[in-house]
Each structure stands twice: as C-alpha cells, then as structure tokens.
C-alpha positions as CSV (number, residue, x, y, z in Angstrom):
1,X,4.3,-2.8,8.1
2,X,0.8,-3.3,7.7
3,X,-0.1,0.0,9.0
4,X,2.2,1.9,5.9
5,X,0.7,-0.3,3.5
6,X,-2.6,0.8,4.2
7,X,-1.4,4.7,4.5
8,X,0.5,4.2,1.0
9,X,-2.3,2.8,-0.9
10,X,-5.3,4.4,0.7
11,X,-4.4,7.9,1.6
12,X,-1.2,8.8,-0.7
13,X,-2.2,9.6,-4.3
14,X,-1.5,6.9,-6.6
15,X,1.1,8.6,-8.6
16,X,2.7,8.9,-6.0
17,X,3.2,5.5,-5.4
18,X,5.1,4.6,-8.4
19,X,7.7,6.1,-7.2
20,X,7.5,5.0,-3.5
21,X,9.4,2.0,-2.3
22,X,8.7,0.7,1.7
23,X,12.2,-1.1,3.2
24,X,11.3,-3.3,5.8
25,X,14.6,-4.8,7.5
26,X,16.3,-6.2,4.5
27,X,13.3,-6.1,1.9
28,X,12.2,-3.5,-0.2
29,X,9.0,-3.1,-1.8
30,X,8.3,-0.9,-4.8
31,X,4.7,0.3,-5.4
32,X,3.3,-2.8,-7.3
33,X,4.9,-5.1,-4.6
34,X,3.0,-3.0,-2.2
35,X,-0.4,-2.9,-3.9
36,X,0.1,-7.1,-4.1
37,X,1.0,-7.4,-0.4
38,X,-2.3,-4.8,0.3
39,X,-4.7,-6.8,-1.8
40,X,-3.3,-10.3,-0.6
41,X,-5.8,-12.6,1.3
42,X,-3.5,-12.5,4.9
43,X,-3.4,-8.6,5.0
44,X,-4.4,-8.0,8.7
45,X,-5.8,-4.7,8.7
46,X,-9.5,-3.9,7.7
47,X,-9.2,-2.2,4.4
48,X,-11.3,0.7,3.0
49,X,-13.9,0.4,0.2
50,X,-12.1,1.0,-3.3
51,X,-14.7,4.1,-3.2
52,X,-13.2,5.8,-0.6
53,X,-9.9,5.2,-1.4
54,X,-7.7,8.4,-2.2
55,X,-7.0,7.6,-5.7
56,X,-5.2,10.9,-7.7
C-alpha cells in the first residue's frame, strides 16, 4: 500500500488525484484520505522533497 501512495501523490498529477480512490481489501481511500495517510508520521517509505514532487 505504501508503495501506491507514494506513486499517487508523487508522480500522478494532482488533479488527477481527486478523482483517484486506492481499495485496499475492504477500505477505500479517496484522494484526501490518501494525501493524510502519505503525510502521516508512520508512513514507511522515504518520501520526496515537496520540490520534486510532480505536482500538475
């Protein structure tokens, strides 16, 4: 899960997003969920600076 968090919010542009949702087993996620779960404090995966984020 972590790894299509980080391609959702760092390489997908972020209109894009809005209309995403990620279904993991029984939960979904719509785009704000996902941009929480990225910026939460126990997100395992290194994360890009906002910088280089691919923000559209």
């Amino acid at each position: 899960m972590a790894q299509a968090l980080r391609f959702a919010i760092e390489e997908m542009p972020s209109s894009m997003l809005r209309g995403c949702v990620l279904e993991v087993d029984e939960d979904r996620f719509d785009g704000m969920q996902m941009q929480k779960l990225y910026d939460a404090d126990g997100y395992p995966l290194t994360r890009r600076g906002p910088a280089v984020r691919h923000r559209r």
